[in-house]
VEXRO-996524 format. One record per residue: z, y, x of N, C-alpha, C, O, CB in turn. Coordinates in pm, whole numbers, plus 50000, padded with zeros to 5 digits. Glycine has a CB too. Example, Ala and Ser with C-alpha at 12.3 -4.5 7.8 and 13.67 -1.06 7.14 Angstrom:
2
507804943151319507804955051230507804967051320508464966851424509054955351131
507084977551285507144989451367507875000351290508045011451341505724994051408
END
This chain:
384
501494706950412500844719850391501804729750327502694727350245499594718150303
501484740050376502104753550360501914754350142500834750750095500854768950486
502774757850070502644755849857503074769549900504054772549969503994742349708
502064778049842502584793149757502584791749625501944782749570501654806649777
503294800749561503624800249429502244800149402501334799849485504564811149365
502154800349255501034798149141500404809649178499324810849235501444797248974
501674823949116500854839149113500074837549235498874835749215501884854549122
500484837849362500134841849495498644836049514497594842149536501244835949608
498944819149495497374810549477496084818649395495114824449444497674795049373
496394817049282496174826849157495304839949252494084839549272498004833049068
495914847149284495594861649371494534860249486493404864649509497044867549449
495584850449560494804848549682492844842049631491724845849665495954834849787
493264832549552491894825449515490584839049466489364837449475492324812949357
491174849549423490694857149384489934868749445488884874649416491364858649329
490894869849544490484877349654489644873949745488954881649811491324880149711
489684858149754488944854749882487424848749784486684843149865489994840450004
486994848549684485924847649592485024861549595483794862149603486554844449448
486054873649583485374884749560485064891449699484124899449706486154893349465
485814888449809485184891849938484234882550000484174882450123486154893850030
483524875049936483024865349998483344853150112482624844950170482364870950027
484934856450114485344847050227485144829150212484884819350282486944850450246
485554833750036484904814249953484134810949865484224816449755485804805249880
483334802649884482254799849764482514792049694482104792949578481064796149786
483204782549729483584764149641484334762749689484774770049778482804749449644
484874751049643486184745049616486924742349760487984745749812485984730849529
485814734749797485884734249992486554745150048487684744650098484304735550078
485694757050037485794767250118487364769650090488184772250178484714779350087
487664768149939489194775349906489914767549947491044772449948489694778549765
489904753650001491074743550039491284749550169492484750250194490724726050044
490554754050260490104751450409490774769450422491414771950524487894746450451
490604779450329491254794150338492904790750360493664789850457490944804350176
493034789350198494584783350143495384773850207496614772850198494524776850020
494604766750273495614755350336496794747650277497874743250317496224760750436
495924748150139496294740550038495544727250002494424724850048496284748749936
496364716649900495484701649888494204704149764494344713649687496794686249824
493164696549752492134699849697492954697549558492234702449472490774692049738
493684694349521494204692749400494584698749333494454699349211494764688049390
495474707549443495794723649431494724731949382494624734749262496144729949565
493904736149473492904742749429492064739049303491584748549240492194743249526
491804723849250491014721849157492074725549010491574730148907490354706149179
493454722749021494504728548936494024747148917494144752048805496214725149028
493674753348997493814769149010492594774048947492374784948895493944775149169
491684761848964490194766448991490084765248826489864775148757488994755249109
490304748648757490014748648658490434758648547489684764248467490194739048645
492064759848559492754772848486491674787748479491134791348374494314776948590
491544793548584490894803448596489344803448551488764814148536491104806348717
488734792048533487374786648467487744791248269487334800448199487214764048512
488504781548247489324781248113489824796548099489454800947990490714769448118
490554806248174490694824548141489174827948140488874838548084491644835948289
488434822448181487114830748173486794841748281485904850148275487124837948041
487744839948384487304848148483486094842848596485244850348645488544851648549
486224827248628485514823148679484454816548624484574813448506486004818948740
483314813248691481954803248671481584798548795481454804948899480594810248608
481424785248770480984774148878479724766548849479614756248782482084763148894
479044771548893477594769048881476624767249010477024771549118477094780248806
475484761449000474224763149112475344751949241476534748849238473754787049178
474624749849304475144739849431474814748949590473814756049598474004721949426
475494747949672475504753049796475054740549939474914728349924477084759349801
474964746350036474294739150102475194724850179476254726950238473654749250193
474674712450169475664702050220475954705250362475054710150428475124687150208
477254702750422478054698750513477734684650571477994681650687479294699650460
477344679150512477414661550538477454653050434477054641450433478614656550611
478144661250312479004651250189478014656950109476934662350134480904653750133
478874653449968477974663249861477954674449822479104678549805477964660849764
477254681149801476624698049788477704704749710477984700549598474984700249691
478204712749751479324718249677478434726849534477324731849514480364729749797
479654724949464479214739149402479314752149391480394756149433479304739449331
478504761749346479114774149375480164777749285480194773049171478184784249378
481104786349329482184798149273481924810549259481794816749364483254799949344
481794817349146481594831849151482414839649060482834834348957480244835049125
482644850049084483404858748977482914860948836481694862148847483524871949028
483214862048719482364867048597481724884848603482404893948651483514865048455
481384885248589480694900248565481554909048495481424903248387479344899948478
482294918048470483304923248388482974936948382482904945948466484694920748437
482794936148261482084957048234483924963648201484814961248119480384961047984
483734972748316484714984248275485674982748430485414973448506485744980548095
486574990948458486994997548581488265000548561488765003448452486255009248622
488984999748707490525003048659490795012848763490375012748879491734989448658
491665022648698491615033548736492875037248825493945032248791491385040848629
492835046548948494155042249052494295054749126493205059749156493885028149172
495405061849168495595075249216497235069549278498165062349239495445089849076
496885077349387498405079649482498635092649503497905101149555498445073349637
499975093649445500445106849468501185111149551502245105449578500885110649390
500645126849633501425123949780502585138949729502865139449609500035126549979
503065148049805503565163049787502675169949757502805176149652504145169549891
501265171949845500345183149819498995182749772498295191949731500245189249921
498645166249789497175160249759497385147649625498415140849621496465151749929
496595146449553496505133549512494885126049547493755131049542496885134449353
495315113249580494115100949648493965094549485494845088149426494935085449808
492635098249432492215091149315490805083049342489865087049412492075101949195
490925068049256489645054649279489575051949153490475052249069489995039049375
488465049149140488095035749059487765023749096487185023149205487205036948993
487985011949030487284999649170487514991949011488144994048908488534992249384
486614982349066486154968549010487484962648938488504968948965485564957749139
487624951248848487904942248800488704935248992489854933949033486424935748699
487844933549030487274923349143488264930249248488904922849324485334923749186
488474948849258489524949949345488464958349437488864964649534490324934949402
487284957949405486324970449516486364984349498485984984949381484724969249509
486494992449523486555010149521485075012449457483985009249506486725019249708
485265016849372483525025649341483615036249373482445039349397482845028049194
484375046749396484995058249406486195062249458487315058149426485025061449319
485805073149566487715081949519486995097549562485915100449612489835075649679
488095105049517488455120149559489775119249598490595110449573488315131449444
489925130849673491205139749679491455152949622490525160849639491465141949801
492335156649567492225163049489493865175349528494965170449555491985152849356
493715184649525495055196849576496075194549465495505197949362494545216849575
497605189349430498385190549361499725198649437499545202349553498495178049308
500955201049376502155200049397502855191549303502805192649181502625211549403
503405184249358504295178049278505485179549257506115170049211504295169349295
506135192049283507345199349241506785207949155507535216649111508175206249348
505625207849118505285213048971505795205248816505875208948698503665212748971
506155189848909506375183748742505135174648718504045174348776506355197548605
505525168748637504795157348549503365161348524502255159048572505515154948399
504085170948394502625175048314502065179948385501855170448461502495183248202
501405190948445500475201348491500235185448636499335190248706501375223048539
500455176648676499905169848803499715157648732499605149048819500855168848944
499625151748603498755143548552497765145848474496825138148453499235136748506
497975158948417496545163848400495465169148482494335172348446496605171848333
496025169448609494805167348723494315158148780493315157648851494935171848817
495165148648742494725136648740493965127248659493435116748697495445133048752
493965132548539493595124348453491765131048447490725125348411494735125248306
491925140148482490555152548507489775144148610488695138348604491055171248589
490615145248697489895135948864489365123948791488155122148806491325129049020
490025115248714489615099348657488435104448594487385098248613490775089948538
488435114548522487475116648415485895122348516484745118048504488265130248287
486175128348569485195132848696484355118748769483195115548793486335140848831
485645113248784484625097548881483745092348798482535091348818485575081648932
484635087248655483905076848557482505084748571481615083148655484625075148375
482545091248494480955102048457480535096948600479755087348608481065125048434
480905101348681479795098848780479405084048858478335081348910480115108048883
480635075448848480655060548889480575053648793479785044248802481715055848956
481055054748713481125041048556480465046648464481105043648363482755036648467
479505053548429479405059748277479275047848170478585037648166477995070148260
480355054248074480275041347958481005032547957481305026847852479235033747952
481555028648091482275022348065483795022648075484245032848126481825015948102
484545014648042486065014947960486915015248080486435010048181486505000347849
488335021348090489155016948165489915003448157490555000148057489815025348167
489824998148236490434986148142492064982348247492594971648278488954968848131
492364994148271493954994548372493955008048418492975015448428494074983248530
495125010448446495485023148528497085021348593497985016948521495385037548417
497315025248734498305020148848498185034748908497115040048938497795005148961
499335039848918499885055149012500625044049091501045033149052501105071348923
500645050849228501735050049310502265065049374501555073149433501345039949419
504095066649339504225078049330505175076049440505635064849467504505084449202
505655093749544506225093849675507765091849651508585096749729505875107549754
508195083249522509555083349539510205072149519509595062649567510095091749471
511345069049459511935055149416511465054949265511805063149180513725053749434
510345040349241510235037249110510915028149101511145021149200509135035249058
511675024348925511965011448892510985000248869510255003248774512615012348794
510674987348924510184982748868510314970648767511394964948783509704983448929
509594965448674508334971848650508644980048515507744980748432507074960748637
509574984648497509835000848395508945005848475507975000648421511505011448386
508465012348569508105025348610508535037348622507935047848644507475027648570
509745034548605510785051148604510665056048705510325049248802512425051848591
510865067648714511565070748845512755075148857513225081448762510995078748910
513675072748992514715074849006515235079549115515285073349221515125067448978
515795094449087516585101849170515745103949313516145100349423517995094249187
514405111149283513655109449383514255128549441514615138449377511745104249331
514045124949624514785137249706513965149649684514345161149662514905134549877
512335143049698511455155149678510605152549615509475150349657510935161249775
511025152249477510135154549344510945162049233511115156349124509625139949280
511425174349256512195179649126511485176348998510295178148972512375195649129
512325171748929512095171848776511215161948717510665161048607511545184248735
511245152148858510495142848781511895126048739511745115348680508785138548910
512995132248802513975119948815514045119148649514165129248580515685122848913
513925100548575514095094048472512865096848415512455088848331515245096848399
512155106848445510575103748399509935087748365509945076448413509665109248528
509615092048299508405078848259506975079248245506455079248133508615073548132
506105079548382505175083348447504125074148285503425079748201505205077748644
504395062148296503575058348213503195062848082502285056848025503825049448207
503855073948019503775079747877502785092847917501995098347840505485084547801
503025096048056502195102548007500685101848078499795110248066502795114148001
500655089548156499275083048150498795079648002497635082747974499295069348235
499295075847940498765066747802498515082347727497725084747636500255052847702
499025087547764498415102147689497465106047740496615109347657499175114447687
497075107547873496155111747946494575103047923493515108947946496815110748083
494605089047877494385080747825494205073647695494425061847669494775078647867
493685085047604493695074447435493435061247440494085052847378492515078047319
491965057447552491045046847441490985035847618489935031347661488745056647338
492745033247707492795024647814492815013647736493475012947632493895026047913
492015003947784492624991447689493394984547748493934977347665491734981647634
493964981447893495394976948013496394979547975496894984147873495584983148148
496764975348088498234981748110497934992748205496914995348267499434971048176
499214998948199499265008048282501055005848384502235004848350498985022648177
500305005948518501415003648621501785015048698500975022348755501054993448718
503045016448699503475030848805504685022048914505735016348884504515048448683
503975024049054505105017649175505055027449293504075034849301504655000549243
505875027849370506155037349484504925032249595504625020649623507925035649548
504445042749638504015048949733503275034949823502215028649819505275058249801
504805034849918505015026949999504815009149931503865002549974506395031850051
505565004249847504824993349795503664990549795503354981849876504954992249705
502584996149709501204999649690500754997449854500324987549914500975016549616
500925005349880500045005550080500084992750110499134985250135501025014450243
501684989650104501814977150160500844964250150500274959050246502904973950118
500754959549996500034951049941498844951049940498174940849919500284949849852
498234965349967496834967249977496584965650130495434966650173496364981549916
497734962950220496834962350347497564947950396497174943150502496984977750470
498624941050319498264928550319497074921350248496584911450303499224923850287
496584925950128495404921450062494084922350166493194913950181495204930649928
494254934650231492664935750320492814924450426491904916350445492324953150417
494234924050511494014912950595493614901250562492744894850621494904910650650
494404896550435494124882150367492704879550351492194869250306494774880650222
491954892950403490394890350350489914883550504489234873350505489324908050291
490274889350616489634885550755490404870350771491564866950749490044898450900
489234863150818489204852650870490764850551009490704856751115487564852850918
491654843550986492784842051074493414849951078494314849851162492674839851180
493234862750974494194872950990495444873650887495784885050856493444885250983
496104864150837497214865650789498414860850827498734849750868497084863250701
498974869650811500384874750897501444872250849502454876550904500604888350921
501524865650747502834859650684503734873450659503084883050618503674847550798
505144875150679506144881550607505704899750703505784899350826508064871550636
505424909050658505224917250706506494933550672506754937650559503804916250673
506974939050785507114949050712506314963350721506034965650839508294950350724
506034969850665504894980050610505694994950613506674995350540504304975350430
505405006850685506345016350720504805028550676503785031150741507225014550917
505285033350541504275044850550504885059850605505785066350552503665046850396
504195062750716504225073250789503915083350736502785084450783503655072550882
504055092450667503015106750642504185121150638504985121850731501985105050445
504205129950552504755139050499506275132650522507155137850590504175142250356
506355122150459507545117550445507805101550459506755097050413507905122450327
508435092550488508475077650507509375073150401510415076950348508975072750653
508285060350386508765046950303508355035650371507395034650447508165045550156
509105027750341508555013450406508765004650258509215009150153509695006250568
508234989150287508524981450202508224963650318507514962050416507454986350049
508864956650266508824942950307507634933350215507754931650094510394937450288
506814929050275505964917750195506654904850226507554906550308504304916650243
506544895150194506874880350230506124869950130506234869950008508534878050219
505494862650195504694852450166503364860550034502814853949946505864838350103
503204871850053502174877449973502304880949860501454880749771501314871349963
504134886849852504904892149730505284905249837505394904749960506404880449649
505404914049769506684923749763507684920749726507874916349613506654933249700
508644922449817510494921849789511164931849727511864939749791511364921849917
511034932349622511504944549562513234944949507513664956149482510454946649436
513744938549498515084936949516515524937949376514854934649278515724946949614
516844943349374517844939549187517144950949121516384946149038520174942649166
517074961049121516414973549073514974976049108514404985949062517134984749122
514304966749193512754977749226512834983549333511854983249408512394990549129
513664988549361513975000349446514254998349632514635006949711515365006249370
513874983149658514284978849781513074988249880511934990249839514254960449790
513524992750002512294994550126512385011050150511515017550208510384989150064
514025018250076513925029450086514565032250220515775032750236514375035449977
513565034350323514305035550477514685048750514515605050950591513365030850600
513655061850434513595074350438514805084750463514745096350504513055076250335
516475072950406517415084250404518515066450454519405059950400517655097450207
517655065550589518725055050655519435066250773518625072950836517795038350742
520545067750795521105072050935520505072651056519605064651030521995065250967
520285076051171519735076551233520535082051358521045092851332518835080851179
520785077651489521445083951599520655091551634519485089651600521895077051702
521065104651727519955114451798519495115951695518305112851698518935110451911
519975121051554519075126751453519395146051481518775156651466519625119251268
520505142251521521035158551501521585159951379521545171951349519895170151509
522175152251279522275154151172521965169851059522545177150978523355149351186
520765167851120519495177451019520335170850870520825160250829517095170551044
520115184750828520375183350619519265178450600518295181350670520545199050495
519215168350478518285160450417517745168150246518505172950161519105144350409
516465167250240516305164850065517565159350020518395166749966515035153050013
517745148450036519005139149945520105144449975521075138049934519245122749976
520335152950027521925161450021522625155450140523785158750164523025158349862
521995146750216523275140150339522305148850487521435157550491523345113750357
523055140550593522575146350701522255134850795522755123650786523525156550754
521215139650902521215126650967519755114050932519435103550987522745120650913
519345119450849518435107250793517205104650868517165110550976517965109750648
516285097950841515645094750898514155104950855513465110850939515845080950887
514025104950775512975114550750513385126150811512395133350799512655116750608
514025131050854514525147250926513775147151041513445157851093516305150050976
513475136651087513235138451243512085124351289511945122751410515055137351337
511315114851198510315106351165509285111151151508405111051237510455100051074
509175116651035508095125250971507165133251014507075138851123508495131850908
506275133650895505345147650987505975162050932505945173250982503265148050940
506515157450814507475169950747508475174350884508505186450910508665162950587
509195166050963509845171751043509275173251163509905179951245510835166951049
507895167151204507185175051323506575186951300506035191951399506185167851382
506475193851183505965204851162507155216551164506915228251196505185203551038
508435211651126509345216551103510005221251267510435232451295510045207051007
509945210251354509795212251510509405223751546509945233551597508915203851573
507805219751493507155231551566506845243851538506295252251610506225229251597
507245244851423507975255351351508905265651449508655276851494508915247551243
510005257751460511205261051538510715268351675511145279151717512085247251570
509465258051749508815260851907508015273151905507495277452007507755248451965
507885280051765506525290351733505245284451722504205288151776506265300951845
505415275351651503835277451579503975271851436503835259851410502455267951665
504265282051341504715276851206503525280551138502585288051166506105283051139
503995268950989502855265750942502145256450945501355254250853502335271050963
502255248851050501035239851054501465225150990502585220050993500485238151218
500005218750917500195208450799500175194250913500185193751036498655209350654
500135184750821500145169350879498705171750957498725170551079500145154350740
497605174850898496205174150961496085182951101495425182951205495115179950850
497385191951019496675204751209497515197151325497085196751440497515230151223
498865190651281499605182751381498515170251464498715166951581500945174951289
497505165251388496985154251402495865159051497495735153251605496635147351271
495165167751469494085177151530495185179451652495085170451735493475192751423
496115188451683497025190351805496965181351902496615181952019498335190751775
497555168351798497735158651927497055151051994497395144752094498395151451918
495185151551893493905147051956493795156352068493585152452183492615147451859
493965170052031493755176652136494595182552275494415192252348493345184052080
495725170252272496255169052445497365180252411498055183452507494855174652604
497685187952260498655194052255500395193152300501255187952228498415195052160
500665199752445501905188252444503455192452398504555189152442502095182652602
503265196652346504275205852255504275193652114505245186352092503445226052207
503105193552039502695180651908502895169451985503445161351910500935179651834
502725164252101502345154152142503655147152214503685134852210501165157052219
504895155052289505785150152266507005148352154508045141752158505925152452339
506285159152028507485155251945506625142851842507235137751747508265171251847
505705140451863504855133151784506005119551819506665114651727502975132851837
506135114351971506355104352053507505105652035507845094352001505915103752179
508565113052033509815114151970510065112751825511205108751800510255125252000
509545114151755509415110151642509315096751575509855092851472508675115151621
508495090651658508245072851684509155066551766509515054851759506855068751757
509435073151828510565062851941511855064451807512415053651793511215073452167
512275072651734513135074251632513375065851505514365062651439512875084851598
511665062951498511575054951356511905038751406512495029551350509775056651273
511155040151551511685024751610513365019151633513915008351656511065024051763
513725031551615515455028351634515985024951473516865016951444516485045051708
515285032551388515555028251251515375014151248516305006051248514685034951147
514105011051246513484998951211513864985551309513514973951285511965002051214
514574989551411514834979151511516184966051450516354954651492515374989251663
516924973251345518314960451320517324958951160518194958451072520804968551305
516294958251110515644957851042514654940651106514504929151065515114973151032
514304947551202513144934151218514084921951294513604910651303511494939151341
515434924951347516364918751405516834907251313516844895251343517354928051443
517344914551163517534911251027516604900451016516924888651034517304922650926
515394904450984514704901450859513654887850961513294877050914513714918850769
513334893751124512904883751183511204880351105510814869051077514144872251167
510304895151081508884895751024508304889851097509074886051185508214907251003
506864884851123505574886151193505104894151238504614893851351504804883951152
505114907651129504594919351170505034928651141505764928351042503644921051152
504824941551209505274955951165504064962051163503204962351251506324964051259
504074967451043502464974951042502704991850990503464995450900501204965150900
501944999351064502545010551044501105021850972500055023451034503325015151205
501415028650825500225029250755501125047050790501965052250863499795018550569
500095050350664500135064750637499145075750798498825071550909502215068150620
498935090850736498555099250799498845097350965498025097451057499075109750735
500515095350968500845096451152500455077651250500715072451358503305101151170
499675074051117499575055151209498175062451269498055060151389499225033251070
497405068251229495775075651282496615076851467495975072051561495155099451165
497705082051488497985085951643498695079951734499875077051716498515096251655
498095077651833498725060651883499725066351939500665058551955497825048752002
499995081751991501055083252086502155074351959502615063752000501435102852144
502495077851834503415073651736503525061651709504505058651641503275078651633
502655051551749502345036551696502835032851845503505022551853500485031251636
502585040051965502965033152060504295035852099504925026752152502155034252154
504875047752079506125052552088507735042051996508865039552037505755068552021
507075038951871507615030051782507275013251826508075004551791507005034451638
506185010051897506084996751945507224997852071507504987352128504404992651991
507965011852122508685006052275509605003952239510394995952290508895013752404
509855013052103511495011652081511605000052017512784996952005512255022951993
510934993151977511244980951891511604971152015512594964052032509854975251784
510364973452104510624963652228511784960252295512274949352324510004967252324
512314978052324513664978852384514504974452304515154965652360514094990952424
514874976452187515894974752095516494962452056517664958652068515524979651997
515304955651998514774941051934515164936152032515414943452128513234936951892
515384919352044515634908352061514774902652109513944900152021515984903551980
514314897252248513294897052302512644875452248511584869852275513744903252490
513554871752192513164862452098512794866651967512434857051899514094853952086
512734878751899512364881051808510914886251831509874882951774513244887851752
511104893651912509444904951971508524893052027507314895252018509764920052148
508814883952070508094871552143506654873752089505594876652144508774854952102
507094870851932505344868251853505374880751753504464881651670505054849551736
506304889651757505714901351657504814909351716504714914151830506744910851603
504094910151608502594919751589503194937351552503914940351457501414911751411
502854943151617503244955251587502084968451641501794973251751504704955751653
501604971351489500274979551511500084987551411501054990251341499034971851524
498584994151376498715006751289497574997651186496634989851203498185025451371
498175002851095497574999750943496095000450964495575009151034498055011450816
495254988150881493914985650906492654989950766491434991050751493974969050945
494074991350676493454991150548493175013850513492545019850427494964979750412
493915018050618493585030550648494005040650498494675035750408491895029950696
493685049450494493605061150360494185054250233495285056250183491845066450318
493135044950187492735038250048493685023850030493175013649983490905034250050
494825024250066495725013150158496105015750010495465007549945496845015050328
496885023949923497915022849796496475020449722496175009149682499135038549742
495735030249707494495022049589493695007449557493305001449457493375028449606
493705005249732493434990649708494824980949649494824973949548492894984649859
495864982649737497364981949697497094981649504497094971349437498444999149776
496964990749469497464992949292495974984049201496184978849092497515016949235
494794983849257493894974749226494454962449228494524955849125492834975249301
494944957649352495484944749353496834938449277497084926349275495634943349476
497464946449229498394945249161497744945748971498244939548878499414957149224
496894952348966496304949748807495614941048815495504934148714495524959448733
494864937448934494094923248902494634913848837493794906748783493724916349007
495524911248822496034896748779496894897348684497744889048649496684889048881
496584909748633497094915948485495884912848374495784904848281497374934948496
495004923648433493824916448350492414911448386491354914048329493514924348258
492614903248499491664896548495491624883448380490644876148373491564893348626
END
């Protein structure tokens, strides 16, 4: 049988309790595909933290009546916002990892720190009252659009976030925050998505995909690598920054980061707007591009497809490399298949037709709320 580490067991056991995928001990051997020994090692520990209770009996199989598994009841909510250039995505969700809430909310984040965590911290304060009253935060997790250290939380030398490079996002959550009793976690963007839409698969029955890599599409691109139900985050934190990889047929467009050529110049929805800009019709945001290309626009609709056939040339000595299961493609531009399908040819063409054999290559399932569930799942096992 397949041994994941402790954490991963740990997580996974947790996840598949609170989605209902397991009730007893059974159920968790037969998920995990792990030995009952295993599981009764995971099960008892987590009995002893006080997160779990095993009580009442379930219905026999043949043998004897299992017992049930259930989560403990846990008063208080952890609090979770992704920050994009022009919007911030703010939740609250369970102990357990469920959403009670979100808004979106209008920021800039070339405004700086202060003035876009105090709209944030407003938005948190807005949900509770209306989703939790009374009760406590008991965590708080940003995922922000640039390179964080982890787990410092710094940020570093991000292209388009003036003035936030060496920040320390977490000081001024804990300000925003007198009476959190958590921790408080700050990770990029792209991480967050990732884990939150490996976490949602791990919930469907046969749907886990082993080593995945995770490409958030929107304004601007990040990717990150999962493997075995970790993030690869590398010597610094900072691994999965694909955004300012080279790129042929880029035109070597000037970059945020001062070089030319990158991949965000000509990926993005920042640079399909920037396109169409150029074609006469300036102005228009990620949403009006998206609206365009529902609507048979073919002006949006071939640079949409150029855009994806581009990111697939990035990502192609990537999956060659690394040899994933899957490529999963999240953010605003995974909503448009011309882009999901445009990036599935080039991988095809590119890739190694022993590599493509069994890769999965499709658009993110965990949708919008992909970094919030993402940053839930990452405090779970902080303080549960």
């Amino acid at each position: 049988m397949h041994q994941p580490n402790s954490a991963t067991l740990r997580e996974q056991t947790l996840d598949l309790l609170h989605s209902g995928a397991a009730t007893s001990r059974s159920d968790l051997v037969e998920a995990l595909r792990v030995s009952p020994s295993t599981v009764t090692a995971v099960v008892r520990r987590l009995i002893e933290e006080g997160v779990l209770l095993e009580e009442g009996v379930g219905q026999s199989t043949g043998g004897r009546r299992p017992r049930i598994l259930r989560l403990r009841e846990t008063d208080g909510v952890l609090a979770v916002a992704e920050l994009g250039g022009k919007h911030a995505r703010v939740g609250l969700c369970t102990p357990g990892g469920a959403l009670r809430g979100t808004e979106e909310v209008p920021i800039d984040i070339s405004a700086g720190p202060s003035p876009v965590f105090r709209i944030v911290s407003e938005t948190f304060a807005r949900l509770q009252a209306a989703a939790a009253p009374g009760q406590p935060i008991l965590g708080v997790g940003v995922a922000l659009p640039g390179p964080v250290e982890f787990p410092a939380g710094r940020v570093v030398g991000p292209a388009r976030m003036p003035g936030w490079s060496g920040v320390d996002p977490a000081d001024y959550l804990r300000r925003g925050f007198g009476d959190v009793q958590g921790p408080v976690l700050v990770d990029n963007d792209a991480k967050a998505a990732a884990i939150g839409e490996y976490a949602t698969r791990d919930h469907e029955p046969g749907d886990l995909i082993g080593d995945m890599i995770y490409v958030k599409a929107g304004t601007g691109i990040g990717a990150c690598l999962v493997s075995d139900g970790q993030i690869f985050r590398g010597g610094r934190g900072l691994s999965g920054d694909v955004t300012h990889v080279r790129v042929a047929d880029s035109g070597e467009l000037q970059c945020s980061c001062g070089s030319r050529g990158c991949l965000e110049t000509v990926a993005s929805g920042a640079a399909v707007a920037r396109q169409l800009a150029e074609q006469g019709s300036p102005g228009m945001s990620l949403r009006d591009i998206i609206v365009a290309v529902g609507d048979g626009d073919p002006a949006a609709v071939t640079l949409v497809r150029q855009a994806g056939r581009l990111l697939g040339v990035a990502l192609s000595g990537l999956v060659n490399f690394l040899n994933p299961n899957a490529v999963v493609i999240g953010g605003a531009l995974s909503s448009l298949d011309a882009y999901v399908a445009a990036t599935r040819g080039m991988l095809y063409e590119r890739c190694l037709p022993s590599i493509t054999q069994s890769l999965t290559i499709e658009a993110s399932v965990a949708g919008p709320n992909a970094a919030l569930a993402g940053l839930g799942h990452l405090l779970r096992s902080t303080v549960s």
